[in-house]
mmCIF file of the N, C-alpha and C atoms, coordinates in Angstrom:
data_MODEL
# 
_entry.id   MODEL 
# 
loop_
_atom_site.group_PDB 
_atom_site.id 
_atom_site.type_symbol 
_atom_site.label_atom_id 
_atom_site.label_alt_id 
_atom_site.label_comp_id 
_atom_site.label_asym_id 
_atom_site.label_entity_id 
_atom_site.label_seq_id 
_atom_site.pdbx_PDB_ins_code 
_atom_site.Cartn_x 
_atom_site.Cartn_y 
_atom_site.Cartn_z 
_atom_site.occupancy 
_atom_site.B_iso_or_equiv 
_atom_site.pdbx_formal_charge 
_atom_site.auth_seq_id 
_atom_site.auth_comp_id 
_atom_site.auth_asym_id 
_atom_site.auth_atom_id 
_atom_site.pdbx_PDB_model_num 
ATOM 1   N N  . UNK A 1 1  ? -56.423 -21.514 -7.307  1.00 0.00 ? 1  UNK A N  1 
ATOM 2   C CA . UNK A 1 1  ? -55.395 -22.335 -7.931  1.00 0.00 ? 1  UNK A CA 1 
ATOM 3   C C  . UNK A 1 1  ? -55.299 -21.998 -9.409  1.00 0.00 ? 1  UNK A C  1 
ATOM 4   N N  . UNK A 1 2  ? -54.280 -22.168 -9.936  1.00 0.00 ? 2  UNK A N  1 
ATOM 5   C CA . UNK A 1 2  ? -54.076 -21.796 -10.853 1.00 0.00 ? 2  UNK A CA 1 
ATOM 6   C C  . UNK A 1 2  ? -53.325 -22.619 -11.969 1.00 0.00 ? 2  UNK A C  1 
ATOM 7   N N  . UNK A 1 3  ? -54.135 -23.668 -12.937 1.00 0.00 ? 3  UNK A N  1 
ATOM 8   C CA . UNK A 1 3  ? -54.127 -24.765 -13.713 1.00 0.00 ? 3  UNK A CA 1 
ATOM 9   C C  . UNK A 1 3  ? -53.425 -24.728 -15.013 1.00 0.00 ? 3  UNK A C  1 
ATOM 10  N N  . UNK A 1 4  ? -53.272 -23.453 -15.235 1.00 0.00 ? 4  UNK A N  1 
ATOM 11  C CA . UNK A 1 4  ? -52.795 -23.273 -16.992 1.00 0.00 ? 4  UNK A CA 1 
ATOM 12  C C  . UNK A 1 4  ? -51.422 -23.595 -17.088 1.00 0.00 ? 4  UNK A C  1 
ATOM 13  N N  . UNK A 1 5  ? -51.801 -24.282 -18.120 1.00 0.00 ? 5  UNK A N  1 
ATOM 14  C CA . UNK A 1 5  ? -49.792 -24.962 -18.785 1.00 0.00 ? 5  UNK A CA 1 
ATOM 15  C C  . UNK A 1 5  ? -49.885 -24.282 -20.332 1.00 0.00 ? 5  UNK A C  1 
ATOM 16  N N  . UNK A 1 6  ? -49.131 -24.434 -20.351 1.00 0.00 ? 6  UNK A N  1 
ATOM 17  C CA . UNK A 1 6  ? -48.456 -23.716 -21.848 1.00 0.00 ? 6  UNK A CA 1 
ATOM 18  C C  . UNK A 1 6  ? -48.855 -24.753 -23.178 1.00 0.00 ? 6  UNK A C  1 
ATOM 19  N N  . UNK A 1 7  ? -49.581 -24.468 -24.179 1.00 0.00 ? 7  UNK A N  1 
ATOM 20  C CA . UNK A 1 7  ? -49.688 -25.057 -24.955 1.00 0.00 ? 7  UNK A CA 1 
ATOM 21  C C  . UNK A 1 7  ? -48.583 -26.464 -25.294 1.00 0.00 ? 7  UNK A C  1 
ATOM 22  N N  . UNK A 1 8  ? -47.953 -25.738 -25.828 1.00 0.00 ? 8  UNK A N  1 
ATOM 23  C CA . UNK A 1 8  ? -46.943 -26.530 -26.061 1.00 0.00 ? 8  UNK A CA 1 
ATOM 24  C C  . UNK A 1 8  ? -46.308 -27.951 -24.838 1.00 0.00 ? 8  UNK A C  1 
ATOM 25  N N  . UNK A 1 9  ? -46.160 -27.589 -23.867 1.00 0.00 ? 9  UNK A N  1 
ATOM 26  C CA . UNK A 1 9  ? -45.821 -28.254 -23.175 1.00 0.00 ? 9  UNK A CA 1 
ATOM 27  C C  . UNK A 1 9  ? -47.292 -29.487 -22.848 1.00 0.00 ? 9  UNK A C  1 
ATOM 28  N N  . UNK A 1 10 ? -48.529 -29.179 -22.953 1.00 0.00 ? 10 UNK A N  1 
ATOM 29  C CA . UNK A 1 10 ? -49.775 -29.693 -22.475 1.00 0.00 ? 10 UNK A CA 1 
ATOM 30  C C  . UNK A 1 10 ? -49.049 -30.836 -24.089 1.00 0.00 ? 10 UNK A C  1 
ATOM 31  N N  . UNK A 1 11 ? -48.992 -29.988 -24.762 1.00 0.00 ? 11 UNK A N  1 
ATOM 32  C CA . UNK A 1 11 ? -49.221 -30.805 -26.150 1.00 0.00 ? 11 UNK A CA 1 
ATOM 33  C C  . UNK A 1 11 ? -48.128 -32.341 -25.867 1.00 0.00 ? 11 UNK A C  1 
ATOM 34  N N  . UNK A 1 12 ? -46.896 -31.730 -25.578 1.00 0.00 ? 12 UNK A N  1 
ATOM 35  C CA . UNK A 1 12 ? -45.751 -33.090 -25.318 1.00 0.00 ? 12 UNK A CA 1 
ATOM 36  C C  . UNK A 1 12 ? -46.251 -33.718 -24.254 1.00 0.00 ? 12 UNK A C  1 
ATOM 37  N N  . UNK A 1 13 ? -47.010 -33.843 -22.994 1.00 0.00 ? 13 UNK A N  1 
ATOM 38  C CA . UNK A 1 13 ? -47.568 -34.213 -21.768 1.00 0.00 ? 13 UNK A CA 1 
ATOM 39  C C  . UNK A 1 13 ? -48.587 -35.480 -22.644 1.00 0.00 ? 13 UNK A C  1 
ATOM 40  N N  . UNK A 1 14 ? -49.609 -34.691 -23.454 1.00 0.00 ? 14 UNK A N  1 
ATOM 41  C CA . UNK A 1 14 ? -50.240 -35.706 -23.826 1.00 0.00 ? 14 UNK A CA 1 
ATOM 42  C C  . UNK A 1 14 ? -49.597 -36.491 -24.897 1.00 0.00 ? 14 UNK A C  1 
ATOM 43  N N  . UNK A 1 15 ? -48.447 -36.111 -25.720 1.00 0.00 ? 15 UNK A N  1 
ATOM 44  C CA . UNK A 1 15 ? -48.155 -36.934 -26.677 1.00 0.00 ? 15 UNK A CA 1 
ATOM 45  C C  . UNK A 1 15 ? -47.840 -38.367 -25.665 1.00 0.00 ? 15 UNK A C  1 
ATOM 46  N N  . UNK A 1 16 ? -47.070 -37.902 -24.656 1.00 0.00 ? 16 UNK A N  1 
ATOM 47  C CA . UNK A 1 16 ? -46.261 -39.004 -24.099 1.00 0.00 ? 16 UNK A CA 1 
ATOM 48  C C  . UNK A 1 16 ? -47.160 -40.001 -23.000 1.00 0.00 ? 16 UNK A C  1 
ATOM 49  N N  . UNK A 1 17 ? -48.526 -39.604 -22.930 1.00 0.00 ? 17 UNK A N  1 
ATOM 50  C CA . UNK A 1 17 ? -49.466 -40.461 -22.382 1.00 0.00 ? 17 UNK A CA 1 
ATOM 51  C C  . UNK A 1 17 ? -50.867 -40.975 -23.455 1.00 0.00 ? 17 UNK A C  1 
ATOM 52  N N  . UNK A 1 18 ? -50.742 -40.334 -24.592 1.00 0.00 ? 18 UNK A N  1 
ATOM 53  C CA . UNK A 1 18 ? -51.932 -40.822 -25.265 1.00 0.00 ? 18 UNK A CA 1 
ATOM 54  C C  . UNK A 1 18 ? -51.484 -42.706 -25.808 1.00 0.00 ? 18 UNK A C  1 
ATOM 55  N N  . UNK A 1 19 ? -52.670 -43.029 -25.738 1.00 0.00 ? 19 UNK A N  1 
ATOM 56  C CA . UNK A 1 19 ? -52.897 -44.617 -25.954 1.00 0.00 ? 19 UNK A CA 1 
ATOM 57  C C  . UNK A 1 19 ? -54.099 -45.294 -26.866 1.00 0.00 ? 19 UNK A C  1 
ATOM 58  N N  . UNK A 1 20 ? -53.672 -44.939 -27.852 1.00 0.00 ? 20 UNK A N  1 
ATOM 59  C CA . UNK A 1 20 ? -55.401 -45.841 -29.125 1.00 0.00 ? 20 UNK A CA 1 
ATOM 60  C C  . UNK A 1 20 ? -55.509 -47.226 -28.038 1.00 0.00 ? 20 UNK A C  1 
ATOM 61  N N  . UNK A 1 21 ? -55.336 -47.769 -27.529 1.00 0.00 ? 21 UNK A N  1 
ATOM 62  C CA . UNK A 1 21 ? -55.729 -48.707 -26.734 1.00 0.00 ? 21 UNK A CA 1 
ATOM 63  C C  . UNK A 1 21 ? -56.503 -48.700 -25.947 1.00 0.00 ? 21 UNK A C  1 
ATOM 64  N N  . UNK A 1 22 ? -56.640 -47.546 -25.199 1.00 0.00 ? 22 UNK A N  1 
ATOM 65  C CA . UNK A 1 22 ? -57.341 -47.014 -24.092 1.00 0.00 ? 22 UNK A CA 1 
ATOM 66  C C  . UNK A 1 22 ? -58.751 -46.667 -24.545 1.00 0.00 ? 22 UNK A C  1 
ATOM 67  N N  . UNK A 1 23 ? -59.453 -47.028 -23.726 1.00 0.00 ? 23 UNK A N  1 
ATOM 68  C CA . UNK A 1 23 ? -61.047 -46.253 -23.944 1.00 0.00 ? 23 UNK A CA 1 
ATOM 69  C C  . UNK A 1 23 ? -60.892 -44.831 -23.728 1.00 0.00 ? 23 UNK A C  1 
ATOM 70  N N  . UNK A 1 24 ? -60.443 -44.332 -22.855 1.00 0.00 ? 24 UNK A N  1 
ATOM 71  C CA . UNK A 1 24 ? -60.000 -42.788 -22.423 1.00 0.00 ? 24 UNK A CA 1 
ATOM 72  C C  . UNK A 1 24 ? -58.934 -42.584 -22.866 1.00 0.00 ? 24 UNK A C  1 
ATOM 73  N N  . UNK A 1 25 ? -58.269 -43.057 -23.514 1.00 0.00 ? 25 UNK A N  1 
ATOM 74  C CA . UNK A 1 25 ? -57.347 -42.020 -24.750 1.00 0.00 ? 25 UNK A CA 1 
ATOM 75  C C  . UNK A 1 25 ? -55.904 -41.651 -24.131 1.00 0.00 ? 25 UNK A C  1 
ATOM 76  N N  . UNK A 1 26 ? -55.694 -42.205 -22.684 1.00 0.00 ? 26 UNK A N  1 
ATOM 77  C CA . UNK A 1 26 ? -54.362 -42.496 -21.938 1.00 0.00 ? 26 UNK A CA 1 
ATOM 78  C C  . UNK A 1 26 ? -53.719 -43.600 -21.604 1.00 0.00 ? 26 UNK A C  1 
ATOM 79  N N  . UNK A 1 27 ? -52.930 -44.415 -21.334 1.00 0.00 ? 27 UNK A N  1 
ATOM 80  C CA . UNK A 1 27 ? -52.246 -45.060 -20.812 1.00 0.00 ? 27 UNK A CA 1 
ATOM 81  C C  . UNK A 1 27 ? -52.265 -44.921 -19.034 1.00 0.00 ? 27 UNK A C  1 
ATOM 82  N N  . UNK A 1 28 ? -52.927 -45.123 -18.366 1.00 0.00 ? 28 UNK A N  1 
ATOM 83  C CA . UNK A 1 28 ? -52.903 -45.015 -16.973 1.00 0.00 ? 28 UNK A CA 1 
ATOM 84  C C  . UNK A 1 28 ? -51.508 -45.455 -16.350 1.00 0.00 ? 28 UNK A C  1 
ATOM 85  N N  . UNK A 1 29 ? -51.322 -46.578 -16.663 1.00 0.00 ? 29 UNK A N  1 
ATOM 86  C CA . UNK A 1 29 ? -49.963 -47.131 -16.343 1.00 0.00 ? 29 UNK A CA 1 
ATOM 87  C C  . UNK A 1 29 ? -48.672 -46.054 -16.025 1.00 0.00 ? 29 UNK A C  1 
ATOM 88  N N  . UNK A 1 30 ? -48.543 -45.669 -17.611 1.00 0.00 ? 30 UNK A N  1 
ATOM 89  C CA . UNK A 1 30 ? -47.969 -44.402 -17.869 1.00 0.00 ? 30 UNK A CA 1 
ATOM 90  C C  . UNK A 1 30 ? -47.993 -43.297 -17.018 1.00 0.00 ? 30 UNK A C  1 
ATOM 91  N N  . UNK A 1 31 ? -49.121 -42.942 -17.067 1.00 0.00 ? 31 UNK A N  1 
ATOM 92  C CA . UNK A 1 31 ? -49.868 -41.655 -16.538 1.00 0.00 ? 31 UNK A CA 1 
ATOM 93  C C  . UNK A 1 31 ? -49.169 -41.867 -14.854 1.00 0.00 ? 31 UNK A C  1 
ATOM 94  N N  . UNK A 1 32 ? -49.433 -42.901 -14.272 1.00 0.00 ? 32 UNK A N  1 
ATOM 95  C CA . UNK A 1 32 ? -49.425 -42.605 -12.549 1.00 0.00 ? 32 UNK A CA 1 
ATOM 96  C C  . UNK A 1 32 ? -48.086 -42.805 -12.851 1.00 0.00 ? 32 UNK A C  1 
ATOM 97  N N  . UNK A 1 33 ? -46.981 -43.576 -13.558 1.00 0.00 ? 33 UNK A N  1 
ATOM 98  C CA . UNK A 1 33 ? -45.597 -43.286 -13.267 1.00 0.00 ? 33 UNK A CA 1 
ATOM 99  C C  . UNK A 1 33 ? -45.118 -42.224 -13.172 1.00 0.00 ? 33 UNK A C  1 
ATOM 100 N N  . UNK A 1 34 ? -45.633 -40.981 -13.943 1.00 0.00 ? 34 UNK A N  1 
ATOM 101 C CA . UNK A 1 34 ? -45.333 -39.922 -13.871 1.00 0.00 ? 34 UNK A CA 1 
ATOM 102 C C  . UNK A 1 34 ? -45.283 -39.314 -13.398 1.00 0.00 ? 34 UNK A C  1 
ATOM 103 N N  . UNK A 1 35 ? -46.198 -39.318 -12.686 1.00 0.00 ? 35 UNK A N  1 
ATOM 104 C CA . UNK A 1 35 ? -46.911 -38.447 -11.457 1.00 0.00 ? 35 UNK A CA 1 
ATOM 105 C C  . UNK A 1 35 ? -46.454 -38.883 -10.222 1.00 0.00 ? 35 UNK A C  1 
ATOM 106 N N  . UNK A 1 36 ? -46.387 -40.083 -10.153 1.00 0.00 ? 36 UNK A N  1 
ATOM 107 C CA . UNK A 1 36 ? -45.397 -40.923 -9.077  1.00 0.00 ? 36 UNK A CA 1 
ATOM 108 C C  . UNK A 1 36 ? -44.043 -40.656 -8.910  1.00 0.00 ? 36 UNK A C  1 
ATOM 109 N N  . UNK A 1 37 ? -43.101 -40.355 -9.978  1.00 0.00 ? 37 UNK A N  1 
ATOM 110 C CA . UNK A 1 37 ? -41.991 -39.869 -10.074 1.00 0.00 ? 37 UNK A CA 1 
ATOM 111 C C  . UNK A 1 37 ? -41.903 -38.430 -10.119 1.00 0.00 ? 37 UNK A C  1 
ATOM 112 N N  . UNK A 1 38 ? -42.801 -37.550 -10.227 1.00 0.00 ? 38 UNK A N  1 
ATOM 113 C CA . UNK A 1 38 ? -42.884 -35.791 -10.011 1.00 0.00 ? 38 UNK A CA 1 
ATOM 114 C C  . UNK A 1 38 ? -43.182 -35.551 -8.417  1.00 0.00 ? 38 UNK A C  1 
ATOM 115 N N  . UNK A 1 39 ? -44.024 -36.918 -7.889  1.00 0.00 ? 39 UNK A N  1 
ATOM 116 C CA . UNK A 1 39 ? -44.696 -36.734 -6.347  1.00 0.00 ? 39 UNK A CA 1 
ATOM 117 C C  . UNK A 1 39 ? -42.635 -36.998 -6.000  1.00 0.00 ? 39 UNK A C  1 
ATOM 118 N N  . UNK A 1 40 ? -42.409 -38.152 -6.045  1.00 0.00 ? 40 UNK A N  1 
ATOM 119 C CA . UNK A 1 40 ? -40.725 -38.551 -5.445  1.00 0.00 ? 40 UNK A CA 1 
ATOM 120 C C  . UNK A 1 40 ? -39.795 -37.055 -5.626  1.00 0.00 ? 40 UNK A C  1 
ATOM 121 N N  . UNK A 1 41 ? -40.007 -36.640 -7.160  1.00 0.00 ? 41 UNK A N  1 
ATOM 122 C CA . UNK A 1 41 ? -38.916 -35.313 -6.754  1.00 0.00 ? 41 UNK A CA 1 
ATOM 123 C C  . UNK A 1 41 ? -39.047 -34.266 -5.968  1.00 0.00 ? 41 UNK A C  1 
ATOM 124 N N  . UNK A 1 42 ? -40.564 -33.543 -5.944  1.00 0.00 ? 42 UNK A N  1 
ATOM 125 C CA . UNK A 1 42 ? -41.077 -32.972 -5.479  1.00 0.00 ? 42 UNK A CA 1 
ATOM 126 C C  . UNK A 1 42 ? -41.109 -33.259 -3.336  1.00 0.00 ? 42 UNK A C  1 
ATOM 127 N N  . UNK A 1 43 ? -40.665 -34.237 -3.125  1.00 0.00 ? 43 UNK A N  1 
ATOM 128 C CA . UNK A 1 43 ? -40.720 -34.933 -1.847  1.00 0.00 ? 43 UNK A CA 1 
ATOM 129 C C  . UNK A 1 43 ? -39.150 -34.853 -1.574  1.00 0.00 ? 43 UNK A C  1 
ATOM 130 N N  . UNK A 1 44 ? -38.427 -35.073 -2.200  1.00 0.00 ? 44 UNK A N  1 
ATOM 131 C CA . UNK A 1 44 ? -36.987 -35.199 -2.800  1.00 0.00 ? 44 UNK A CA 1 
ATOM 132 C C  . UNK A 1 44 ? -36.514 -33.520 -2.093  1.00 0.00 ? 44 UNK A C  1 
ATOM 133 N N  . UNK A 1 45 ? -36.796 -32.447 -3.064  1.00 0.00 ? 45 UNK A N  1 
ATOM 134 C CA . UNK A 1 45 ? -36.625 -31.082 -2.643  1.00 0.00 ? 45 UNK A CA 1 
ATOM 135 C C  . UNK A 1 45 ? -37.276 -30.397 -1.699  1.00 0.00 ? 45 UNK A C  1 
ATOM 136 N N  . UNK A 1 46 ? -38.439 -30.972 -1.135  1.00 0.00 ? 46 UNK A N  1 
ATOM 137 C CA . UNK A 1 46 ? -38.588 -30.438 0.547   1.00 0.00 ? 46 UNK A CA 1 
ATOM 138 C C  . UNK A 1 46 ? -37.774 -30.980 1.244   1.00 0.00 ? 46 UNK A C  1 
ATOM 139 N N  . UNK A 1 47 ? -37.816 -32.130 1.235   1.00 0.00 ? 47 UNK A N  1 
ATOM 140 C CA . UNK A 1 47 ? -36.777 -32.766 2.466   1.00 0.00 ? 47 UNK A CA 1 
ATOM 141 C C  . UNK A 1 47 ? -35.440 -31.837 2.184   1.00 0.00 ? 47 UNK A C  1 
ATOM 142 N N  . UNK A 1 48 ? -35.007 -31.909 0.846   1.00 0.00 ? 48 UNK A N  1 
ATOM 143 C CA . UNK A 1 48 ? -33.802 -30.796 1.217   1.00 0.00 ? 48 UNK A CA 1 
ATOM 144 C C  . UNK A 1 48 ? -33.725 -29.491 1.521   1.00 0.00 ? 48 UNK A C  1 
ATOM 145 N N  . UNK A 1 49 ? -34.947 -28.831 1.637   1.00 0.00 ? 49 UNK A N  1 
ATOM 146 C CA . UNK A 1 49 ? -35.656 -27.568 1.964   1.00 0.00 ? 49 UNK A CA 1 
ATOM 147 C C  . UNK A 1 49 ? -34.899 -27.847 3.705   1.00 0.00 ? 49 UNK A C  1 
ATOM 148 N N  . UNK A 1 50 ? -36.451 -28.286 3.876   1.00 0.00 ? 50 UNK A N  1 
ATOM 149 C CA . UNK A 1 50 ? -36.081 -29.196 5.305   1.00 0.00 ? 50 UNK A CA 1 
ATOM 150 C C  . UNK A 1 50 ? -35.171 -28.937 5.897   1.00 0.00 ? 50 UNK A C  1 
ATOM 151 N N  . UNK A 1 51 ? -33.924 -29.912 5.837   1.00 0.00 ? 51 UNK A N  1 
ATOM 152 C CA . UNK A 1 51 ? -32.372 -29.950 6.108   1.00 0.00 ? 51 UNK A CA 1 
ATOM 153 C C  . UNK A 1 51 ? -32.050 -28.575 6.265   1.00 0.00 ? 51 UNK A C  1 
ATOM 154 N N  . UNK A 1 52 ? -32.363 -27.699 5.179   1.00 0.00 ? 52 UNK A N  1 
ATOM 155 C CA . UNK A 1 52 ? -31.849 -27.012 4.589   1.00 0.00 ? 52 UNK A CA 1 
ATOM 156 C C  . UNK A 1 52 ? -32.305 -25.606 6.201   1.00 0.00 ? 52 UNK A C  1 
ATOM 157 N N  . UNK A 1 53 ? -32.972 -25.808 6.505   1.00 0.00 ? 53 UNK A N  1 
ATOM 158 C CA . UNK A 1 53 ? -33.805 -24.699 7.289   1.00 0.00 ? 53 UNK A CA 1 
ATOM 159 C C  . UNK A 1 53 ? -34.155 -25.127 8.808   1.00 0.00 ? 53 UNK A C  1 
ATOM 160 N N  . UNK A 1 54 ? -33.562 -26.602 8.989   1.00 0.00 ? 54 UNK A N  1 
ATOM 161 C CA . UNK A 1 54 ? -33.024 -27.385 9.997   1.00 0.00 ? 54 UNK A CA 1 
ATOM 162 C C  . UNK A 1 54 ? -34.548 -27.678 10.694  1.00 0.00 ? 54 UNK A C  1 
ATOM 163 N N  . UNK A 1 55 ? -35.378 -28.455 10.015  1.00 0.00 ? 55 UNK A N  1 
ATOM 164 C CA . UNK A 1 55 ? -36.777 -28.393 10.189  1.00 0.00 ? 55 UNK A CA 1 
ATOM 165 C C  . UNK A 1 55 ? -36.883 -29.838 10.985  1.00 0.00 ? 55 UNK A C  1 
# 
């Protein structure tokens, strides 16, 4: 597998989840919406794969 993101982009990822509130330095809240809404698109474009290949 292959994990590497681009500086830059890692950098805006964490701007938009870091939290001085947090003991761990994220917003969890935050964090799983995100990921929750990348899992939905990502679910979103197989199914139209899918369709697409009459699966």
């Amino acid at each position: 597998m292959n994990f590497d993101i681009d500086k830059k982009e890692f950098e805006e990822i964490a701007a938009v989840i870091h939290s001085d509130s947090s003991p761990v330095g994220i917003d969890a809240k935050k964090t799983h919406i995100l990921i929750l809404k990348k899992l939905q698109e990502i679910s979103d474009r197989l199914e139209a794969v899918e369709k697409k290949l009459g699966a």
